[in-house]
N, C-alpha and C positions, 0 to 999 in steps of 0.2 A: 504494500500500500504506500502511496506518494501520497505527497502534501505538495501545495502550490502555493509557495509566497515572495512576496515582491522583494526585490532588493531592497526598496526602502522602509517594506516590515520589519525584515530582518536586519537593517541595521540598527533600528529601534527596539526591538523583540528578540534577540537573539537567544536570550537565556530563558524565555518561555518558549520560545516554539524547541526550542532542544528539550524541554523538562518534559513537553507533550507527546514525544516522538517515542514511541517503545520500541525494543527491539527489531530488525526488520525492517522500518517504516522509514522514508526517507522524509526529505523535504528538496523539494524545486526553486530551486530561485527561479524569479522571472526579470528579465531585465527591462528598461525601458521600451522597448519595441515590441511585446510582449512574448519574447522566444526566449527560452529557458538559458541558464547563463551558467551556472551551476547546480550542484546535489549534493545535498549535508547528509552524511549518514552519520548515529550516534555511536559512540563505541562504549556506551553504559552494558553491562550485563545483565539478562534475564534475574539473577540470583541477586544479592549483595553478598560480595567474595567476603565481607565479613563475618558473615554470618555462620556460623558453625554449626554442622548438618550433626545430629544426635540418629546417626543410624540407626542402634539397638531400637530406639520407640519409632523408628521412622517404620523399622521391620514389624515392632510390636501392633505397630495401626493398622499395618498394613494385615497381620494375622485375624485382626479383630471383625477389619471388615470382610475379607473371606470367610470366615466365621459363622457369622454372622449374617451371609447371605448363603451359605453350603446346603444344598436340598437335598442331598445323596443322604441315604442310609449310610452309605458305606464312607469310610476315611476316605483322602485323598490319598494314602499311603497305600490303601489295599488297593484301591482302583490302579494305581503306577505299577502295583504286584504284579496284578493281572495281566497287566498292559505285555509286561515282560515278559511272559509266559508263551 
């Protein structure tokens, strides 16, 4: 997805229209003439690298909601048995 904005938004807006841009999304300059002049792309990440991922509960959620929606009678372990057989 593109964005279209003027040169002279952007010289004005610069640090909002970057704060609006998520990953992926560009932004078009347009110049006076109105044909494209440049393309901002952000180089923020999806994640914040800050942020410190706690796998064990990340696993443990992720157990809960399988869980939690499992319709079989049977384990997922005997079904894999089987599978092998």
């Amino acid at each position: 997805m593109s964005v279209e904005v003027s040169v002279a938004a952007a010289k004005k807006n610069l640090e909002d229209i970057l704060a609006k841009l998520s990953p992926g999304e560009t932004a078009t300059l347009i110049g006076p003439e109105g044909k494209p002049m440049a393309v901002i792309v952000p180089l923020k990440s999806v994640e914040d690298p800050a942020r410190e991922i706690d796998w064990d509960e990340e696993w443990e959620t992720l157990a809960r909601e399988i869980d939690s929606a499992w319709k079989s009678k049977k384990s997922a372990l005997e079904i894999l048995a089987e599978m092998r057989r």
